[in-house]
C-alpha angles and dihedrals in degrees: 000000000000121000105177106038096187105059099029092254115159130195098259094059086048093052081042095053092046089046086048081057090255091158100167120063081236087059098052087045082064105050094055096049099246142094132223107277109173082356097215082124086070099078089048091050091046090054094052090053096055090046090054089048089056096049086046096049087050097055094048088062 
């Protein structure tokens, strides 16, 4: 699945980019060698950064 139609960016290089410590959307922009173009992506990314934390924050109990 795409998350970032504008620059081509899918799901698994997002994940990639989060499991690489990217912690920031712009981090993850970067990663993947690209930069925000219309940004609706943004909201998707973040999600997937709080859902990583949690996962994180469960593991750790």
């Amino acid at each position: 699945m795409y998350v970032c139609n504008c620059n081509g960016i899918r799901e698994r290089e997002v994940r990639s980019a989060i499991a690489a410590g990217a912690g920031r959307p712009a981090q993850i922009f970067k990663a993947c060698g690209s930069a925000a173009q219309c940004a609706r992506c943004v909201c998707d990314m973040r999600k997937m950064l709080d859902e990583e934390r949690e996962a994180l924050r469960y593991a750790a109990e």
